[in-house]
C-alpha positions as a Markdown table, in Angstrom:
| # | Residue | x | y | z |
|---|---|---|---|---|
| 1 | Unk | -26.2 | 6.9 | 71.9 |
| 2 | Unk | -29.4 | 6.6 | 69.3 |
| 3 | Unk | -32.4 | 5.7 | 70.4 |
| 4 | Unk | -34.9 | 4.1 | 67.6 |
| 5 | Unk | -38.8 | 3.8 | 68.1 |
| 6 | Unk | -40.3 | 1.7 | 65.4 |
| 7 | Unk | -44.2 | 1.8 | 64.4 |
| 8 | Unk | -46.5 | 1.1 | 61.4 |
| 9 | Unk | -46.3 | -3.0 | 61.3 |
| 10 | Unk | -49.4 | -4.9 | 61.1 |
| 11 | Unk | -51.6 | -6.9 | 59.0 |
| 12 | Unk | -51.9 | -6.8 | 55.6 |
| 13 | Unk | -53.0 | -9.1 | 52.3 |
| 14 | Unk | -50.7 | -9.8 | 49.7 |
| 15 | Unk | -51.0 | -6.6 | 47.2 |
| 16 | Unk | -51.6 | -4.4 | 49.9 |
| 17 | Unk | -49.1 | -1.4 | 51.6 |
| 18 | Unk | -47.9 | -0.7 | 54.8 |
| 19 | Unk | -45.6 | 2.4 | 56.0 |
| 20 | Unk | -43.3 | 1.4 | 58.5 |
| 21 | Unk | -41.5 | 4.4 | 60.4 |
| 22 | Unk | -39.0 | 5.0 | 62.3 |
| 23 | Unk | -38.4 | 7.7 | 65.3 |
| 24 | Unk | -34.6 | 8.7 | 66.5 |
| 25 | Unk | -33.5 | 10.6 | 69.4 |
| 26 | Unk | -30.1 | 10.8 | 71.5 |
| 27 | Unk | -27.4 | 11.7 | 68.9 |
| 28 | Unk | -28.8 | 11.6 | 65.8 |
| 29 | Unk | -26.2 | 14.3 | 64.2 |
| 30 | Unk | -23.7 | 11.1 | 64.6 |
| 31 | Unk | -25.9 | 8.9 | 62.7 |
| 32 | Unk | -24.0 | 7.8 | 59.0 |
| 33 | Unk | -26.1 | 5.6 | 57.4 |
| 34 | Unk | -29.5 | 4.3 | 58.5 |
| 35 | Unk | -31.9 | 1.2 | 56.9 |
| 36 | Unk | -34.4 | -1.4 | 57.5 |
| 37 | Unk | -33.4 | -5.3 | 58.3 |
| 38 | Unk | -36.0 | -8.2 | 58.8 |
| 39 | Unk | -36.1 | -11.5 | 60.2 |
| 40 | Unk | -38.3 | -14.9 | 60.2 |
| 41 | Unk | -37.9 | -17.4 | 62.6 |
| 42 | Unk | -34.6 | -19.9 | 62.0 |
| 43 | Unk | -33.4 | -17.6 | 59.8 |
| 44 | Unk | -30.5 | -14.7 | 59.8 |
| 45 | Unk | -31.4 | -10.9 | 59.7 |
| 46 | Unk | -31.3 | -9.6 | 56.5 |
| 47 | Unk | -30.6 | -6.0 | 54.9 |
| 48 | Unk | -34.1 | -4.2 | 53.3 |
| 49 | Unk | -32.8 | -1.0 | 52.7 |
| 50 | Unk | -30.1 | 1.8 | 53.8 |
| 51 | Unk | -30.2 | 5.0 | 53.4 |
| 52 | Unk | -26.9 | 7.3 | 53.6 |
| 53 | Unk | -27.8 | 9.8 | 56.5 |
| 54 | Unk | -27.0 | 13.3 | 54.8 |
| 55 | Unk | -26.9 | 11.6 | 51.3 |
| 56 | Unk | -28.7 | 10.3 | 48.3 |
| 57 | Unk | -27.0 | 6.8 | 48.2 |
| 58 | Unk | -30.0 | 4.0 | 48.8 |
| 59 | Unk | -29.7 | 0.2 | 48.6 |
| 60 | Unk | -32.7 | -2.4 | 48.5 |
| 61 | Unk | -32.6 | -6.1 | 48.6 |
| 62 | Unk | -32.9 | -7.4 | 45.0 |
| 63 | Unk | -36.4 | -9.0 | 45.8 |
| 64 | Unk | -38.2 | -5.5 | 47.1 |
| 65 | Unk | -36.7 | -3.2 | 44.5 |
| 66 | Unk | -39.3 | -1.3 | 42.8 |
| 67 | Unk | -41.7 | -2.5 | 45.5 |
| 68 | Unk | -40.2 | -0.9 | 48.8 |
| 69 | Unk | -38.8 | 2.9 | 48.9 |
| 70 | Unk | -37.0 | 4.0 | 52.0 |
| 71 | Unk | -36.8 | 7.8 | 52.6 |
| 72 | Unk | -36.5 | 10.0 | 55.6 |
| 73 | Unk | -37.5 | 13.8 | 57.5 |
| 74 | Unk | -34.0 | 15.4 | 58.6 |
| 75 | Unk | -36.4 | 17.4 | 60.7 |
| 76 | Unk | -38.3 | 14.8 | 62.6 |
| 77 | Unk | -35.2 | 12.5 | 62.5 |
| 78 | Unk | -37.6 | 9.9 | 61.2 |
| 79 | Unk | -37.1 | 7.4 | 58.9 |
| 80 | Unk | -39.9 | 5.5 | 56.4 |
| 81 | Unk | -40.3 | 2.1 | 54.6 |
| 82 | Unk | -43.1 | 2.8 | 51.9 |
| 83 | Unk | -43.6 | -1.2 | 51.1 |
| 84 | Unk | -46.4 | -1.7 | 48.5 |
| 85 | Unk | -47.5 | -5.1 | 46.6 |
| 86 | Unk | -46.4 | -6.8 | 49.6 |
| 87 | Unk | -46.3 | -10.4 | 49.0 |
| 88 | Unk | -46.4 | -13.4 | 51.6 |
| 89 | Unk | -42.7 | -14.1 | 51.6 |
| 90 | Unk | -42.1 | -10.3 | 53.2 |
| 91 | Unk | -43.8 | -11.5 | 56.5 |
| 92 | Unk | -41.2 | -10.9 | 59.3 |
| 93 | Unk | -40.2 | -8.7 | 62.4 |
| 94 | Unk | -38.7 | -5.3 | 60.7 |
| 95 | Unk | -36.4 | -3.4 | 62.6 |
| 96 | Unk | -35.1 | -0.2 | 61.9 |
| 97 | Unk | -30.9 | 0.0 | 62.4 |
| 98 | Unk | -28.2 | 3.1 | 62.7 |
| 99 | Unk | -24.8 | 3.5 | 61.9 |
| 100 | Unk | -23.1 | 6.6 | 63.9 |
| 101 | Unk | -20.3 | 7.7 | 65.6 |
| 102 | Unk | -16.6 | 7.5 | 64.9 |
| 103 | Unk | -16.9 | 3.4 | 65.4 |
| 104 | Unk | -20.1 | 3.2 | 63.8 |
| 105 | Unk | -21.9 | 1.4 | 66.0 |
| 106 | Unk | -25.1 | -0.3 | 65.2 |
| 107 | Unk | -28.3 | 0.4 | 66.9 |
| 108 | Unk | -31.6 | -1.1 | 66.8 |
| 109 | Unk | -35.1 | -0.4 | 67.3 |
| 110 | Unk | -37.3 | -2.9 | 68.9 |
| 111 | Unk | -38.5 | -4.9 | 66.2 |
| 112 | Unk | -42.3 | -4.4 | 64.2 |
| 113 | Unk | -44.1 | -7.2 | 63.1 |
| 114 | Unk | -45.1 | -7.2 | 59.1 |
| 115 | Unk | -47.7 | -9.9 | 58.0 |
| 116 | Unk | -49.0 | -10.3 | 54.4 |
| 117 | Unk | -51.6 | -13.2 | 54.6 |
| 118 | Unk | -52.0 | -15.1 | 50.7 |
């Protein structure tokens, strides 16, 4: 089992920058790959950005490249979203997801709300 604590949501106006982290515990020495998803109301989940645990390997949704960097600390098992130039259309819950164990199972934190008023 992983356990994953969100913080950092909030709100922000369009340009601005928010730092969204993200806290694991349990087995985290299981954990393959690990990202950010987001979702608006009527719509589905979507992918941000992954990270490969014990890797370099990164992918961003084409619309935040160059604006949103994940990253991580292997020693506080925490992972970041830097998100700068945020624009209104990246309003949504954020939720930080894992990948571990031999089935690699997903896991979810509990969602943080991101708002970029125009």
């Amino acid at each position: 089992q992983v356990q994953l604590v969100e913080s950092g949501g909030g709100l922000v106006q369009a340009g601005g920058s928010l730092r969204l982290s993200c806290a694991a515990s349990g087995r985290t020495g299981y954990i393959y790959t690990a990202g950010w998803y987001r979702q608006v109301p009527g719509k589905e989940r979507e992918l941000v950005a992954r990270m490969v645990w014990s890797g370099d390997s990164t992918y961003y949704l084409d619309s935040v490249k160059g604006r949103f960097t994940i990253s991580s600390d292997k020693v506080k098992n925490t992972m970041y979203l830097q998100m700068i130039s945020l624009k209104p259309e990246d309003t949504a819950i954020y939720y930080c997801n894992a990948q571990a164990g031999p089935g690699m199972n997903n896991y979810w934190g509990q969602g943080t709300q991101v708002t970029v008023s125009s």
